[in-house]
VOKOLNU-461571 format. One record per atom (N, C-alpha, C, O): residue in one letter; y negated, z, x negated. Coordinates in steps of 0.02 Angstrom, whole numbers, plus 50000, padded with zeros to 5 digits. Atoms other than C-alpha are relative to their C-alpha. Layout:
AYZX/...
***
This chain:
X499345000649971/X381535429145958/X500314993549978/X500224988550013/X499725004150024/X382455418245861/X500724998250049/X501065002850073/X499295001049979/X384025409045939/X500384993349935/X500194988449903/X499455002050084/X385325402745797/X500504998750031/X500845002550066/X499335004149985/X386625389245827/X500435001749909/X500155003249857/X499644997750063/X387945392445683/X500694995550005/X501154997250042/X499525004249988/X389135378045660/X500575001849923/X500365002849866/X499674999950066/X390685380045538/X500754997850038/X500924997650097/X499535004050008/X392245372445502/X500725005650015/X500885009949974/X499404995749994/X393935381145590/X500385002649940/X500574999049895/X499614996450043/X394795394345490/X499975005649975/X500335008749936/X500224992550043/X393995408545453/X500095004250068/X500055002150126/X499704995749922/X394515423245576/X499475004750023/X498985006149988/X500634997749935/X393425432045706/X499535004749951/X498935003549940/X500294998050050/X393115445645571/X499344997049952/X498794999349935/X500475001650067/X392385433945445/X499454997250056/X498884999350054/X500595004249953/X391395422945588/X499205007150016/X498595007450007/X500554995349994/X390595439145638/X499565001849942/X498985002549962/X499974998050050/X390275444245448/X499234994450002/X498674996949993/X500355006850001/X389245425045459/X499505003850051/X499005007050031/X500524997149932/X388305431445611/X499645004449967/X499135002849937/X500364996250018/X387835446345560/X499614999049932/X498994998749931/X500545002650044/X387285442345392/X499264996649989/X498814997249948/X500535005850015/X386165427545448/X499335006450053/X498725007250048/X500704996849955/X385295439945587/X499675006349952/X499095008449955/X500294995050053/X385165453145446/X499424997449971/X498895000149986/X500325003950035/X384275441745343/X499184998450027/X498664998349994/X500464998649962/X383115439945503/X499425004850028/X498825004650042/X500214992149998/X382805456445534/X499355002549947/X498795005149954/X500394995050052/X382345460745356/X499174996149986/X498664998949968/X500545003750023/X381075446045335/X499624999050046/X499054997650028/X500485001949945/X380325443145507/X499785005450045/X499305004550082/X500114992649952/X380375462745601/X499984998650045/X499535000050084/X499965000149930/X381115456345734/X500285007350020/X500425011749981/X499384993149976/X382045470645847/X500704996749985/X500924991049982/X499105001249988/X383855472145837/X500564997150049/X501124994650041/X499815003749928/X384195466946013/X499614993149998/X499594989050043/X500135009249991/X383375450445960/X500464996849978/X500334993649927/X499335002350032/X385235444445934/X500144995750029/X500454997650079/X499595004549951/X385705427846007/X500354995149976/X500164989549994/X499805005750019/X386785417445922/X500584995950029/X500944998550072/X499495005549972/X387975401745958/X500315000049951/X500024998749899/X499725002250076/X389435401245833/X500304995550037/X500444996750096/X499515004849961/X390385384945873/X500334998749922/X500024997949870/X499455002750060/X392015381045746/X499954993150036/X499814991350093/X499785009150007/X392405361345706/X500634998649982/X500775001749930/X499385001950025/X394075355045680/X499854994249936/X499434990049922/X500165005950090/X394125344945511/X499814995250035/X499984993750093/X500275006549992/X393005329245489/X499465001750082/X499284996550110/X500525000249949/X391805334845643/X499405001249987/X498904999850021/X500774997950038/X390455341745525/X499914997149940/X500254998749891/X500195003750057/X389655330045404/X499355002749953/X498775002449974/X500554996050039/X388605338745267/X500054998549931/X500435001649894/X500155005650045/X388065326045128/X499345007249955/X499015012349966/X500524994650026/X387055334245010/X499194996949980/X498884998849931/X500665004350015/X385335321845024/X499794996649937/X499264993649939/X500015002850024/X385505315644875/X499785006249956/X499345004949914/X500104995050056/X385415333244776/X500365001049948/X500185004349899/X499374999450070/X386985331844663/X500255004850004/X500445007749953/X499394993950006/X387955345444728/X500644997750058/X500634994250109/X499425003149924/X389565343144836/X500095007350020/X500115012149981/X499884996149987/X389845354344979/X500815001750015/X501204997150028/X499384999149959/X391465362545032/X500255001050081/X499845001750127/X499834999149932/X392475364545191/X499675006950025/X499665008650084/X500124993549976/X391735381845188/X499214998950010/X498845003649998/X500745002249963/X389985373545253/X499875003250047/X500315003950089/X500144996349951/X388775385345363/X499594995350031/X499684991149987/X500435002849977/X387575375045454/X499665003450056/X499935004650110/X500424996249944/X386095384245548/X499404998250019/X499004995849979/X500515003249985/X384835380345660/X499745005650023/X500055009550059/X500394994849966/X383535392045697/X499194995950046/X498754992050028/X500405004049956/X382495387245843/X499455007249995/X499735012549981/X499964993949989/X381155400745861/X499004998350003/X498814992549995/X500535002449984/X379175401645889/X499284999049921/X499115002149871/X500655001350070/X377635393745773/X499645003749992/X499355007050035/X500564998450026/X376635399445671/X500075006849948/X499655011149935/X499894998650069/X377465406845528/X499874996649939/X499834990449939/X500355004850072/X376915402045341/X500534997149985/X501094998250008/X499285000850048/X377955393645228/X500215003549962/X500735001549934/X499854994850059/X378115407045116/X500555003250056/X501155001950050/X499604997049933/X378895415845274/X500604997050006/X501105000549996/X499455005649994/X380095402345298/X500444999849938/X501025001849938/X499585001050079/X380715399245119/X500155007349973/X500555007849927/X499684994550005/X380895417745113/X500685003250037/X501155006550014/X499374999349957/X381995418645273/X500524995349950/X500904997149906/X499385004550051/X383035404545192/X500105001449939/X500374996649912/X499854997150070/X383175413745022/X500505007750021/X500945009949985/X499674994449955/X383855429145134/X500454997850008/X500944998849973/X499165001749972/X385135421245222/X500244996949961/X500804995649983/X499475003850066/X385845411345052/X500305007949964/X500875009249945/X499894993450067/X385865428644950/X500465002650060/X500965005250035/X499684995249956/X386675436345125/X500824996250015/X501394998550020/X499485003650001/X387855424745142/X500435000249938/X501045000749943/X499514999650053/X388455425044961/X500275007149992/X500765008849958/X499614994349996/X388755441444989/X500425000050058/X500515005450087/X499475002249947/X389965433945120/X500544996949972/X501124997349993/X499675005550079/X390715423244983/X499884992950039/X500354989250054/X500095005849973/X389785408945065/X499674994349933/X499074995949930/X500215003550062/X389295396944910/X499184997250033/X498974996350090/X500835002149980/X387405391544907/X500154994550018/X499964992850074/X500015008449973/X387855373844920/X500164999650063/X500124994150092/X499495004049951/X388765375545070/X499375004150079/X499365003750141/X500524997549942/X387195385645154/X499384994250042/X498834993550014/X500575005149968/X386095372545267/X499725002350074/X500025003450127/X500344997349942/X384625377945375/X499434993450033/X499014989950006/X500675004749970/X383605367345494/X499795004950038/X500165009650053/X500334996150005/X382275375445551/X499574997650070/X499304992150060/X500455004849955/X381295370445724/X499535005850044/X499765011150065/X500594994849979/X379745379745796/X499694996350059/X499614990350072/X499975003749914/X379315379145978/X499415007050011/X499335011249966/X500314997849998/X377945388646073/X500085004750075/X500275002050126/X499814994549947/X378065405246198/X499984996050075/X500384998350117/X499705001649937/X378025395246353/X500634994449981/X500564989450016/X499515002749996/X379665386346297/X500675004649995/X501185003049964/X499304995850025/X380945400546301/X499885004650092/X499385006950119/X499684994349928/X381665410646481/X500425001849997/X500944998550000/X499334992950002/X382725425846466/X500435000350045/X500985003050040/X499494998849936/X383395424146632/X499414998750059/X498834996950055/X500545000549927/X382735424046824/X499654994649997/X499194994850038/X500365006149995/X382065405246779/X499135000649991/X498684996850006/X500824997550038/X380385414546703/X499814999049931/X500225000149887/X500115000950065/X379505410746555/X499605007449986/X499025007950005/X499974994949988/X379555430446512/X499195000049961/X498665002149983/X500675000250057/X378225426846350/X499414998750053/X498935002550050/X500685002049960/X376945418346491/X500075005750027/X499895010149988/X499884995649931/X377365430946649/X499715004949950/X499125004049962/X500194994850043/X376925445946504/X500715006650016/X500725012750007/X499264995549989/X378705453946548/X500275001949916/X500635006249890/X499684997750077/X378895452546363/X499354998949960/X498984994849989/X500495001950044/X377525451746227/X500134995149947/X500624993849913/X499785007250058/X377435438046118/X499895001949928/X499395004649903/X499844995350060/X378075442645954/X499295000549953/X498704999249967/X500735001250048/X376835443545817/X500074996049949/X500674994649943/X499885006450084/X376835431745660/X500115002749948/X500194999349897/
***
């Protein structure tokens, strides 16, 4: 159960935002077998100059059309796993007309007693939900 913050820069209309969404959970889907109802994302727009996205010193410049995503979600996936999700959501996105440069994923892994669905339960401990598989 992945949850995905999705930060981008005001201007693109509800259409395309969704287009962003769905793509990145597609991308999820195809590489990790989550369910379909594992959908939770945060899109938040920025008004110019609120999102700073430097390119680390790779030699590419990004544009205003910068995605920035954080996927919070549980350990103990490989890296192959990982660098596959993030090869998904670049190729899914350019079929968004999102440019590779402007795709940036951080990536943070947390463990089944840190996530509650609701009712102030940790559903993964309680066994209300099964803890996904790897």
């Amino acid at each position: 159960m992945p949850l995905v913050r999705i930060d981008i820069n005001e201007g693109r209309t509800v259409g395309e935002v969704g287009i962003l969404s769905r793509s990145i959970h597609d991308a999820i889907l195809a590489e990790y077998g989550i369910p379909e109802r594992d959908y939770f994302h945060i899109l938040t727009e920025h008004r110019a100059g609120q999102i700073v996205a430097q390119d680390a010193g790779l030699g590419f410049e990004r544009t205003g059309g910068v995605v920035m995503i954080q996927i919070f979600t549980q350990a103990g996936r490989s890296q192959e796993a990982k660098q596959s999700l993030f090869a998904a959501i670049s190729a899914n996105l350019a079929l968004a007309g999102v440019a590779g440069e402007d795709v940036f994923v951080g990536y943070v892994e947390n463990t089944a007693g840190d996530w509650s669905f609701g009712y102030g339960r940790a559903q993964y401990i309680t066994g209300e939900l099964n803890v996904p598989r790897k």
